[in-house]
FINU-630294 format. One record per residue (C-alpha): residue in three letters; x negated, y negated, z negated. Coordinates in Angstrom, 2 decimals. Layout:
residuo->Ala | u->X | v->Y | w->Z
...
END
This chain:
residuo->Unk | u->84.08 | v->43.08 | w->-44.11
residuo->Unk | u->80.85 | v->41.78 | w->-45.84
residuo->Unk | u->81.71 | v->38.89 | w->-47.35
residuo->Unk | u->78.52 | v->37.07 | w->-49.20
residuo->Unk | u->77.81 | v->34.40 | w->-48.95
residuo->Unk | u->74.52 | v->32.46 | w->-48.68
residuo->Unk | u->72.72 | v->29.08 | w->-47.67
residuo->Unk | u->74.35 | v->28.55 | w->-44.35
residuo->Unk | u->74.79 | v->25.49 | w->-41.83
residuo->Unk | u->78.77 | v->25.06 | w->-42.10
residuo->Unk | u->80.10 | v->22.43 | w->-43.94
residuo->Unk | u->83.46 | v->21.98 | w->-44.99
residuo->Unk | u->84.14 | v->18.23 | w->-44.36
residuo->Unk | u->85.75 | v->17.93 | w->-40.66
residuo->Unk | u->84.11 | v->15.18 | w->-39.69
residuo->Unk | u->81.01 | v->16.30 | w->-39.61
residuo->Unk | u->79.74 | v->19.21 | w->-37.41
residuo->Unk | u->80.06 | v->23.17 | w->-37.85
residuo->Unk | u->77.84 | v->25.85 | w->-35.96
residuo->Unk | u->79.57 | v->28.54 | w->-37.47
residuo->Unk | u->80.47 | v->29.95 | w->-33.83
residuo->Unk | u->77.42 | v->28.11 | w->-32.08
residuo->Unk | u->74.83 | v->31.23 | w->-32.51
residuo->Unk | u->73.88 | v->33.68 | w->-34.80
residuo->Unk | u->70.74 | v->31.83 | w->-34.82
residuo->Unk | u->72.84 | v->29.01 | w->-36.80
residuo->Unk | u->72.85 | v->31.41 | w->-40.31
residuo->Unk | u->70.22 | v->31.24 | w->-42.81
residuo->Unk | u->68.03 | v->33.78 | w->-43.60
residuo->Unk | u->70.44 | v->36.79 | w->-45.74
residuo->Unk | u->69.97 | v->36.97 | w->-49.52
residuo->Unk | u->68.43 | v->40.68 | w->-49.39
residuo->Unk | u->65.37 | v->39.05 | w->-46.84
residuo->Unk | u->65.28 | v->35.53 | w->-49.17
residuo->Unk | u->64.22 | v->37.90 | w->-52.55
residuo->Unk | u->61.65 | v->40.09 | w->-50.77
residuo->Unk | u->60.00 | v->36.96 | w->-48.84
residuo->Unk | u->60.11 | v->35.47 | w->-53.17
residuo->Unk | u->58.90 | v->38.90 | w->-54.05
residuo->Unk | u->55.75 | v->38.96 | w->-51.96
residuo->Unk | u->55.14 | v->35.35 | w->-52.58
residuo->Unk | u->53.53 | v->36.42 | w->-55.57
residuo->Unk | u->49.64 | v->36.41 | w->-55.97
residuo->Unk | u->47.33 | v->36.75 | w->-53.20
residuo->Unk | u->47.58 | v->39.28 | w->-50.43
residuo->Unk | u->44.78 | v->40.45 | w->-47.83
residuo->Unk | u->45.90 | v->38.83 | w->-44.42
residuo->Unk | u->46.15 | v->39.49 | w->-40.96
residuo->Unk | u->48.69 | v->42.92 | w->-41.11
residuo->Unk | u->46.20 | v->44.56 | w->-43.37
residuo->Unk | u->48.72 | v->44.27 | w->-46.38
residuo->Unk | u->51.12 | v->46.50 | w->-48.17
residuo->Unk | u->54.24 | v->44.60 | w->-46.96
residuo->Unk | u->53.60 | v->44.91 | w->-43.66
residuo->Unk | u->52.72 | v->48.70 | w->-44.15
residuo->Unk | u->55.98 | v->49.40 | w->-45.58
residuo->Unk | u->57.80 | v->47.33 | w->-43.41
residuo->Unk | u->56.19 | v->49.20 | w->-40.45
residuo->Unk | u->57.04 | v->52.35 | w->-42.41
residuo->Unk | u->61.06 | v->51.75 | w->-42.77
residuo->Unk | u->61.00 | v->50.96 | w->-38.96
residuo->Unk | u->59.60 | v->54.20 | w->-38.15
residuo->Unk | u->62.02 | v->55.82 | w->-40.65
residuo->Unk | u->65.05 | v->54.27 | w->-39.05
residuo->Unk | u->64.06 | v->56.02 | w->-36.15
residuo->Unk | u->63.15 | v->59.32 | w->-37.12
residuo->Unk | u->60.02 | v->58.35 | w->-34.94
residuo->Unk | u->56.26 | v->57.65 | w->-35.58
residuo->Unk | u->56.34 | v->54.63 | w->-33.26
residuo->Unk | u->53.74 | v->51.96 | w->-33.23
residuo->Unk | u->54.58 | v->48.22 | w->-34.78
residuo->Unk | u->53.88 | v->44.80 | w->-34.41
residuo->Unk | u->55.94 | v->41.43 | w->-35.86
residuo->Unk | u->55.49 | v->38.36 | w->-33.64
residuo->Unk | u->57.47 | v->35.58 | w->-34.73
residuo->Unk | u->60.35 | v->35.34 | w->-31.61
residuo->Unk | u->61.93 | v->37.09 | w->-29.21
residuo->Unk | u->60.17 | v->35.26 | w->-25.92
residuo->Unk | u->56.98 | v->36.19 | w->-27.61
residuo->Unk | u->58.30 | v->39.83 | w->-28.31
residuo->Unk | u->59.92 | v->40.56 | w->-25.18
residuo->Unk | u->57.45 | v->39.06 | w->-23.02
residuo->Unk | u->54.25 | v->40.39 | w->-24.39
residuo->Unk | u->55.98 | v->44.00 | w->-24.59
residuo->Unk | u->56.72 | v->43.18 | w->-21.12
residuo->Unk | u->53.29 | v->42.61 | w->-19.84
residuo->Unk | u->51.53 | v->45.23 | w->-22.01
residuo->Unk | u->53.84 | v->47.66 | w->-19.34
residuo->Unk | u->52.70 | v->45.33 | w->-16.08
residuo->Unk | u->50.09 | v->44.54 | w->-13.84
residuo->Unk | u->50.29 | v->41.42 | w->-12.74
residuo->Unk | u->51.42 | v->43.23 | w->-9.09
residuo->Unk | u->53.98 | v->44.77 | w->-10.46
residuo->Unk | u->58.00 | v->43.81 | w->-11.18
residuo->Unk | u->60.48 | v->43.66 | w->-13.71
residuo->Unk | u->64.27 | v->45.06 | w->-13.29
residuo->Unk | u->66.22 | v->43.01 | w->-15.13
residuo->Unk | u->69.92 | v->42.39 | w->-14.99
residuo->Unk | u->70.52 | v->38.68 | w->-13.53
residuo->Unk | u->71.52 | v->37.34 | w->-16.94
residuo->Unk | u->69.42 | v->39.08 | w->-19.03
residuo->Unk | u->67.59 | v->36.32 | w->-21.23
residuo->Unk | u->63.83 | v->37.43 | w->-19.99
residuo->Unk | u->65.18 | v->35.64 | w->-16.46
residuo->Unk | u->67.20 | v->32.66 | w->-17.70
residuo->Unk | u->66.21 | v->31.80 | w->-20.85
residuo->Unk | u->62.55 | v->32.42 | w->-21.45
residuo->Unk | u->61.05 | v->30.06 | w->-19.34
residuo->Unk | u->58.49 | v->32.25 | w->-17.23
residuo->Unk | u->57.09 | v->33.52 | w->-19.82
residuo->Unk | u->57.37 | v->37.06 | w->-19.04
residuo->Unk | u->55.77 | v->35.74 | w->-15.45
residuo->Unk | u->53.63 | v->34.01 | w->-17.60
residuo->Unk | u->52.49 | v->37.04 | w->-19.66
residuo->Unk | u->51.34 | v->39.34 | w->-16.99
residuo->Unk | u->49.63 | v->37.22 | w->-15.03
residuo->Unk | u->52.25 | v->36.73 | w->-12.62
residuo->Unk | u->54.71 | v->39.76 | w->-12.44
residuo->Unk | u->58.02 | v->39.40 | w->-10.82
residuo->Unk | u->61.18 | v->39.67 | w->-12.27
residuo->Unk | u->63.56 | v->41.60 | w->-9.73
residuo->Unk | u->67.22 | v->40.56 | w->-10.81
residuo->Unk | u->70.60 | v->42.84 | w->-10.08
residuo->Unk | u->74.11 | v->42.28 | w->-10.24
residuo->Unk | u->76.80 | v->44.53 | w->-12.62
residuo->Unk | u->79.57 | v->44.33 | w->-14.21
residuo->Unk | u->79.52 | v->43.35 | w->-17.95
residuo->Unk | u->76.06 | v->42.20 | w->-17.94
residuo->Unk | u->74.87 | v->46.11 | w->-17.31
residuo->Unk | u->72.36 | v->48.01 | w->-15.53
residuo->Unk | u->73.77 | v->50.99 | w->-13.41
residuo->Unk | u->70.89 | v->53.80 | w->-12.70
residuo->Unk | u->72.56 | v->53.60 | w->-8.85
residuo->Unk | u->70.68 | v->49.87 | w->-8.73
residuo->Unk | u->67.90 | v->50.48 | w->-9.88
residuo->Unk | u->67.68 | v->53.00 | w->-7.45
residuo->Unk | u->68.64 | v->50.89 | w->-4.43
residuo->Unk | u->65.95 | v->47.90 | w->-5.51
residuo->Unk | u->63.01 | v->50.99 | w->-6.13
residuo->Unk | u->64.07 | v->52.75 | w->-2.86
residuo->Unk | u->64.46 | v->50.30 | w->-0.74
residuo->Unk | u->61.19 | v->48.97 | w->-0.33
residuo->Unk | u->57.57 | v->50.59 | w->-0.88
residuo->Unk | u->55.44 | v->48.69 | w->1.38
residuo->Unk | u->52.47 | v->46.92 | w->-0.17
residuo->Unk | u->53.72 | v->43.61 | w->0.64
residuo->Unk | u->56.15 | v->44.00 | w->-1.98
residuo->Unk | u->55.69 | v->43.57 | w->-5.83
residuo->Unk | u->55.53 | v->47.15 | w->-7.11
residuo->Unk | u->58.64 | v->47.82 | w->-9.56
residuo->Unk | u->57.30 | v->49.25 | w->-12.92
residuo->Unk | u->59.66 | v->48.24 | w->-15.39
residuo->Unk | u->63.32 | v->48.40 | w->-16.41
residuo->Unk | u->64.65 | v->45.92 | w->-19.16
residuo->Unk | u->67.99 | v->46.23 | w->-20.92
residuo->Unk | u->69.23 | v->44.03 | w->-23.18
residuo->Unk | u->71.24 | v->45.70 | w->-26.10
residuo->Unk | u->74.12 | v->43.93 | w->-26.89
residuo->Unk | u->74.01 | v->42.37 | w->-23.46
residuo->Unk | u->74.60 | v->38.55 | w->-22.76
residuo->Unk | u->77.79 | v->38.95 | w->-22.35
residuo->Unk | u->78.44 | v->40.60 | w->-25.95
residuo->Unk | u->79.17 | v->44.26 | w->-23.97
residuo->Unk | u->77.35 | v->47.50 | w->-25.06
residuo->Unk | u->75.47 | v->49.86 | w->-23.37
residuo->Unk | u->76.74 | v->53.30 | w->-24.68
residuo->Unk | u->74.67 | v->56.52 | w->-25.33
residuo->Unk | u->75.32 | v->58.01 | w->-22.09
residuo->Unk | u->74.17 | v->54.94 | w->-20.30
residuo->Unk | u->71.36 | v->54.49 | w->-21.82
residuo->Unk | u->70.17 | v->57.73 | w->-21.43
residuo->Unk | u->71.27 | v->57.95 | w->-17.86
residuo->Unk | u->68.95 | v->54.85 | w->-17.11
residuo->Unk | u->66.43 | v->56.60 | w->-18.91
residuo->Unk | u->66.82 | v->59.69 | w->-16.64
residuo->Unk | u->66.35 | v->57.23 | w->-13.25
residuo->Unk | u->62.96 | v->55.33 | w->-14.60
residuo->Unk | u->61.46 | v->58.81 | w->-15.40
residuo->Unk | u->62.47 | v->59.99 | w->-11.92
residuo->Unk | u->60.97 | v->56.85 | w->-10.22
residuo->Unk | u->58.11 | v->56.63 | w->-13.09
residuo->Unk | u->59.41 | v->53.30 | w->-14.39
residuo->Unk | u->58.76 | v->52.09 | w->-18.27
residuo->Unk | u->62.32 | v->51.61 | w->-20.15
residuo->Unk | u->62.37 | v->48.24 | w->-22.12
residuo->Unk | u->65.11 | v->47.56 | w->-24.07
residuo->Unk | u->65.59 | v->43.47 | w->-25.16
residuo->Unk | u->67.30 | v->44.60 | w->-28.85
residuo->Unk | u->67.86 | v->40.83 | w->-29.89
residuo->Unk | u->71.36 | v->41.92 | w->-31.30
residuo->Unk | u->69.93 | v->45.47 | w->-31.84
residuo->Unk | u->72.06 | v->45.69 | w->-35.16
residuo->Unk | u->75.37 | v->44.93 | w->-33.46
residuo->Unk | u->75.01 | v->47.05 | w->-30.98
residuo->Unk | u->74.23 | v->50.14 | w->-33.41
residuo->Unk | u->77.26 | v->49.05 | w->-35.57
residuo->Unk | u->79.24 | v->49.47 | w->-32.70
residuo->Unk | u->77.90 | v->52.77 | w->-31.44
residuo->Unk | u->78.17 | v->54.22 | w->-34.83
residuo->Unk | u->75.15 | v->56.45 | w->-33.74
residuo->Unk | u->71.56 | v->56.72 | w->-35.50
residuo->Unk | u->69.50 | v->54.50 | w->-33.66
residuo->Unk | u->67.10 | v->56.73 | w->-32.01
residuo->Unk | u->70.46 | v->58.25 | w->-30.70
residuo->Unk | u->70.24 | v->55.07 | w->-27.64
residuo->Unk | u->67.02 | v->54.42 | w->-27.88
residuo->Unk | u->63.62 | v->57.04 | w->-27.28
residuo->Unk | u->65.67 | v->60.16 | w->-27.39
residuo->Unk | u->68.07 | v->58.46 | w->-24.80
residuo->Unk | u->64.37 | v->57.26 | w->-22.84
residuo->Unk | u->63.48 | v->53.81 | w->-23.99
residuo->Unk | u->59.58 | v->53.37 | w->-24.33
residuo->Unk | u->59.21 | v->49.85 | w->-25.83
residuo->Unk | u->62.39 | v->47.84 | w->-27.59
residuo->Unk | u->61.88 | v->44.36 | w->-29.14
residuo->Unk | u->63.83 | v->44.77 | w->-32.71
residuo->Unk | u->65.74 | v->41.19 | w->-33.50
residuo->Unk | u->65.63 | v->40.47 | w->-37.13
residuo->Unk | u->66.43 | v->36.42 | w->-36.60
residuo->Unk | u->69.77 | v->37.28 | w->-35.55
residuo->Unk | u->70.27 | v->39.95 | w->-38.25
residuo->Unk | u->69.66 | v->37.93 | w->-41.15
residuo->Unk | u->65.95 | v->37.10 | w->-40.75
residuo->Unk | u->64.69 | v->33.22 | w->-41.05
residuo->Unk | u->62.72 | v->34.16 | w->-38.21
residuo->Unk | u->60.20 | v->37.48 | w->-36.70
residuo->Unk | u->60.84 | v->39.96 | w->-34.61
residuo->Unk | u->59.34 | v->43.75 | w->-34.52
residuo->Unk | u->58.06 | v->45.42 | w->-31.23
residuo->Unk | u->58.33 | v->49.30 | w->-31.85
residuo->Unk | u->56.36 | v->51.03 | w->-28.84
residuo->Unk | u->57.67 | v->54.53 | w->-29.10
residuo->Unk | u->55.36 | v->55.89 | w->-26.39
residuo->Unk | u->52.23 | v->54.55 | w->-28.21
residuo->Unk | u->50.00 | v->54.77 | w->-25.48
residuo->Unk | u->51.51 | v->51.54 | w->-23.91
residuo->Unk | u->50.57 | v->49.52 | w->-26.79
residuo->Unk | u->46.62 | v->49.46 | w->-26.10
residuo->Unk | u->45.37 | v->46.50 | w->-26.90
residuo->Unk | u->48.66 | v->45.13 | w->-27.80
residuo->Unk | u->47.23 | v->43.43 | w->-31.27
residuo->Unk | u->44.80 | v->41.48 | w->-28.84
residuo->Unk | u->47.87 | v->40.17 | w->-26.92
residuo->Unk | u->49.47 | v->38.88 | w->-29.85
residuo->Unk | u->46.29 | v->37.04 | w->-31.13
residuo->Unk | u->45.55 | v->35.43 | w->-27.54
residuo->Unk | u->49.22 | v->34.84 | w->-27.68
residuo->Unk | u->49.25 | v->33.04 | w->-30.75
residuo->Unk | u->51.11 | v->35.53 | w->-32.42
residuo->Unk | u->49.12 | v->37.04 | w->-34.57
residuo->Unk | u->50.22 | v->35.88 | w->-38.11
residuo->Unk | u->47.24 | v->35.63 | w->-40.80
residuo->Unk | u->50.13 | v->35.88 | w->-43.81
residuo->Unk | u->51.58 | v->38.06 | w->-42.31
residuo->Unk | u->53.69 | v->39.38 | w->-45.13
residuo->Unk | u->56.11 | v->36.37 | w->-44.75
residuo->Unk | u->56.98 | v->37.97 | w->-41.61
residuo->Unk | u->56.62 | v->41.29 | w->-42.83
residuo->Unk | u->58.54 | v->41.34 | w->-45.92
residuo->Unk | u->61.87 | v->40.33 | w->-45.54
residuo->Unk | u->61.88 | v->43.33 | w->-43.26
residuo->Unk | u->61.89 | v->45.36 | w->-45.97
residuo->Unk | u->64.62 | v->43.55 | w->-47.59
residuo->Unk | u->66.93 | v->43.70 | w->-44.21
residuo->Unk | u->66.32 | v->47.81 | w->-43.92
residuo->Unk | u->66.23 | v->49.01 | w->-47.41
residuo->Unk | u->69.66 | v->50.03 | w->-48.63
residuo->Unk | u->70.89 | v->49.45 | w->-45.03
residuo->Unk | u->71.33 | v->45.50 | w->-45.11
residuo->Unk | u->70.74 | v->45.43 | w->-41.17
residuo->Unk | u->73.66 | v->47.75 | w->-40.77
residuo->Unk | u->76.21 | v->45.59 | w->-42.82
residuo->Unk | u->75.16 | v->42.28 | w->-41.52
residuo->Unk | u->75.53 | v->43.87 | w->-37.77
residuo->Unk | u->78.78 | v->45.05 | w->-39.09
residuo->Unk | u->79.91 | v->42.32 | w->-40.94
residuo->Unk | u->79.61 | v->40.21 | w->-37.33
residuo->Unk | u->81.22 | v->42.28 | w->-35.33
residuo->Unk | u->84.21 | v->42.95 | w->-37.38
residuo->Unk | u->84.61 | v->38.54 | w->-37.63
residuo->Unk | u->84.07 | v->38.95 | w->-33.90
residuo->Unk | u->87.10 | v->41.19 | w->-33.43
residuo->Unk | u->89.55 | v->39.14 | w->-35.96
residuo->Unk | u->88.50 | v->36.12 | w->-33.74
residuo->Unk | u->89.31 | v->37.55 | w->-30.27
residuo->Unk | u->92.64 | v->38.91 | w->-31.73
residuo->Unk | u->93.32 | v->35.83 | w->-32.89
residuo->Unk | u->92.51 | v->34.02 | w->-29.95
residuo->Unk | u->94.34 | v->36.12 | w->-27.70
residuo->Unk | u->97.92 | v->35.31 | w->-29.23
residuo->Unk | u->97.30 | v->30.97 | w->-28.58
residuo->Unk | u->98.77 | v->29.84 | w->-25.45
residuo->Unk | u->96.20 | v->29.09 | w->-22.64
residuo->Unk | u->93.21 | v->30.67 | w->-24.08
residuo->Unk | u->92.09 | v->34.18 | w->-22.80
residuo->Unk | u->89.24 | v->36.45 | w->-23.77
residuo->Unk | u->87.43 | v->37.51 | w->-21.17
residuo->Unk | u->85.20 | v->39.96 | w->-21.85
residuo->Unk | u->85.25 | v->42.87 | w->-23.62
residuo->Unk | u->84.41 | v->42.72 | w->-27.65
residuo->Unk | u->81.90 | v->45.39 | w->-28.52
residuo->Unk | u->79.33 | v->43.57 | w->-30.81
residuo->Unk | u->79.87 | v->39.77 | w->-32.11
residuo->Unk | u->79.93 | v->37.73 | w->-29.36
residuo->Unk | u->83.23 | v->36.37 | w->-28.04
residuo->Unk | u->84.14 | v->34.91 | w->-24.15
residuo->Unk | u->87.25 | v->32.98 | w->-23.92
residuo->Unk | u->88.44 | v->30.85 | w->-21.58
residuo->Unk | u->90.18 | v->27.65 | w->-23.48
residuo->Unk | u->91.13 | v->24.37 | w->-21.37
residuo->Unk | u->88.90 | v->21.90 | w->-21.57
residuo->Unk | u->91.07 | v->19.50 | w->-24.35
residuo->Unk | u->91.47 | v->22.28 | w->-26.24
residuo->Unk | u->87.72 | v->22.27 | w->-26.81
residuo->Unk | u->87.14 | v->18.52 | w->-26.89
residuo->Unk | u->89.96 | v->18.43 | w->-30.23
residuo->Unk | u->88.06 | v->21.34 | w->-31.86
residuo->Unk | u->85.47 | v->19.38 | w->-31.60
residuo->Unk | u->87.16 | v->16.52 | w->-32.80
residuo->Unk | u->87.66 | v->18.32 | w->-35.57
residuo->Unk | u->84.19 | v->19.31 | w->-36.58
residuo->Unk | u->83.72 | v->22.91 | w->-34.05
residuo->Unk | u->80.36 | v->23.09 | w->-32.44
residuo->Unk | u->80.05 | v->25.85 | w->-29.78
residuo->Unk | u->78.48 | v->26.66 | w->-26.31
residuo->Unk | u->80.03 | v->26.39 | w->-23.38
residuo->Unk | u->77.30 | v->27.27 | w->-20.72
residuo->Unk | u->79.05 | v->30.39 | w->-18.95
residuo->Unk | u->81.75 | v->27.68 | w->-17.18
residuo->Unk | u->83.31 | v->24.50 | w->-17.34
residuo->Unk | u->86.26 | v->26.14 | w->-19.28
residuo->Unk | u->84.56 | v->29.86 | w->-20.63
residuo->Unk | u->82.99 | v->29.47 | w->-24.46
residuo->Unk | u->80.88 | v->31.59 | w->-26.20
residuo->Unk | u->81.39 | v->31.86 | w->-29.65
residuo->Unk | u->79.14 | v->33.80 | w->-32.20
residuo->Unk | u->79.22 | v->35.47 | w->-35.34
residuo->Unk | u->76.59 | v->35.97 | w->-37.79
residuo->Unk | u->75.79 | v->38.04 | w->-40.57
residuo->Unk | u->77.20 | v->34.87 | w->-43.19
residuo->Unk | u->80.73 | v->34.34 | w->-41.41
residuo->Unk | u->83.89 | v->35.18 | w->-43.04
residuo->Unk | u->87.09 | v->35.98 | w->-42.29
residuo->Unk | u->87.71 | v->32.36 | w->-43.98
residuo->Unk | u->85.93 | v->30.86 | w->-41.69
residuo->Unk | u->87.66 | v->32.73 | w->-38.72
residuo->Unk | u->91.18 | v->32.40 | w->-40.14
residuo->Unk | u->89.71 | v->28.26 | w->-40.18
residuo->Unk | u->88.80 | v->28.01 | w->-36.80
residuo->Unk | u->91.90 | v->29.91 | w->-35.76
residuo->Unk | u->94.43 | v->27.63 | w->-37.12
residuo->Unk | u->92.59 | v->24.57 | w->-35.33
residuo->Unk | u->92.39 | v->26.37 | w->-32.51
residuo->Unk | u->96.26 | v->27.14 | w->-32.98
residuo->Unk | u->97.14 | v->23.49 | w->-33.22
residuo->Unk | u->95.37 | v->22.21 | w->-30.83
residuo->Unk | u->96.57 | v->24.77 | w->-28.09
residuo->Unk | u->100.09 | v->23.70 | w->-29.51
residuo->Unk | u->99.04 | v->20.00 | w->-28.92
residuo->Unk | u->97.66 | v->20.65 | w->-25.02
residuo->Unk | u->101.12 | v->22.59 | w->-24.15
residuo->Unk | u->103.12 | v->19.81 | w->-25.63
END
């Protein structure tokens, strides 16, 4: 386990709130990130993209995919995904997306937004997945032109649920949008954690495995914020720059976005933060799953945790300083780890957690 440390939002005093399991949006911005962003703070820089950062930034991307991909930082995801998202749409056509994947519950329309008015098409599956067989079914079933014209399929890699699509399903997907001549979009928020946990090179599950456009998350891989669109089929991207400049997204300094790129994917920083969450992720759910009354219910593959823990359970670790979501259920929590957590913190939580299970069984 990875364990530097850096400015982060815990505190130590239990009366006051922790977000150490809130999100991995809760960390600050990773040491390696914080000296390149101080690095290229120095002098004055052309603006706009037009600068070396960004040009060597854009070049490590393309390196860590053995690909000569086309690049763009916008500052979020919403803006990432949804502007990759209309860039494959016309505003007649829809959007596969798995019925909790973020671009339907958490962006507020602005993928709909976007393209001018493209529908999202949701579908069911287990673990927060795609299967190829429903895409099929929602493609097939319909071709009349009273119905909004699928065109794209969106993954989201780790998926909301913390679950990871492996090589094989990946590809498979991108086997069924060739067949039905559907664009691949992959939402790679958590892109790190799920690499970490495919121990694969990431063009392994992503263009050689089909994938035309994915949305690279740096904010929850040690980032303060940005986010990279890599177009791999570079003909998609025309006029993408004009998107992101009607979109507000066009960043005139745009090395502060750009450079602490470079410090996240030289020497493979990306890869240990990814790991470093994952593996807190794991010592959590193991420890979670020996308390009485608390299960984990969903399978561990990247850094999120699902367990179900009664309801004063929660309320005394909150009592006690804990801050995390609990939006799945009225008893199922969601708890995160980021690139700064520690096994200290972990064992921490755990032993509240411990006594106040023992507490509620008393």
């Amino acid at each position: 386990m990875d364990a530097r440390t850096f400015s982060t939002n815990s505190v130590t005093n239990a009366t006051a709130t922790r977000y150490d399991f809130a999100s991995d949006n809760t960390a600050g911005i990773c040491p390696e990130a914080w000296r390149a962003m101080e690095e290229a703070n120095r002098g004055a820089l052309v603006s706009y993209g037009e600068d070396a950062w960004t040009q060597r930034a854009s070049d490590l991307i393309r390196a860590l995919f053995n690909y000569d991909a086309e690049i763009y930082f916008v500052f979020n995801g919403t803006a990432a995904n949804s502007l990759a998202l209309a860039s494959l749409c016309q505003s007649y056509h829809s959007v596969i997306c798995h019925e909790r994947a973020h671009v339907e519950t958490d962006e507020c329309g602005a993928p709909e937004f976007f393209s001018n008015g493209s529908k999202l098409l949701s579908v069911n599956g287990e673990g927060a997945k795609i299967s190829p067989e429903s895409v099929s079914r929602l493609v097939l079933h319909r071709s009349d032109i009273h119905y909004p014209k699928p065109r794209v399929v969106t993954i989201t890699q780790s998926t909301e649920l913390g679950t990871v699509y492996s090589v094989g399903e990946v590809r498979a997907l991108g086997e069924v949008t060739k067949e039905l001549d559907l664009a691949l979009h992959m939402d790679g928020a958590r892109f790190a954690n799920a690499a970490a946990s495919l121990g694969v090179a990431p063009e392994e599950f992503t263009w050689k495995a089909g994938v035309d456009v994915l949305c690279r998350g740096g904010t929850k891989n040690g980032l303060g914020v940005g986010e990279a669109v890599v177009f791999f089929d570079r003909s998609l991207a025309t006029d993408f720059a004009y998107r992101c400049k009607q979109a507000g997204q066009l960043a005139s300094k745009m090395r502060y976005l750009a450079a602490p790129w470079v410090g996240l994917l030289e020497g493979h920083t990306w890869l240990r933060n990814g790991r470093n969450a994952n593996d807190c992720a794991r010592r959590l759910a193991e420890g979670l799953v020996k308390l009485p009354h608390v299960r984990v219910v969903q399978p561990v593959e990247a850094n999120a945790v699902f367990a179900e823990i009664p309801g004063p359970v929660t309320q005394e670790l909150r009592r006690r300083g804990w801050y995390f979501y609990t939006f799945i259920g009225a008893s199922c929590a969601r708890l995160m780890c980021s690139w700064a957590t520690t096994y200290a913190i972990v064992d921490e939580f755990l032993a509240d957690a411990a006594a106040a299970s023992a507490s509620y069984g008393a």
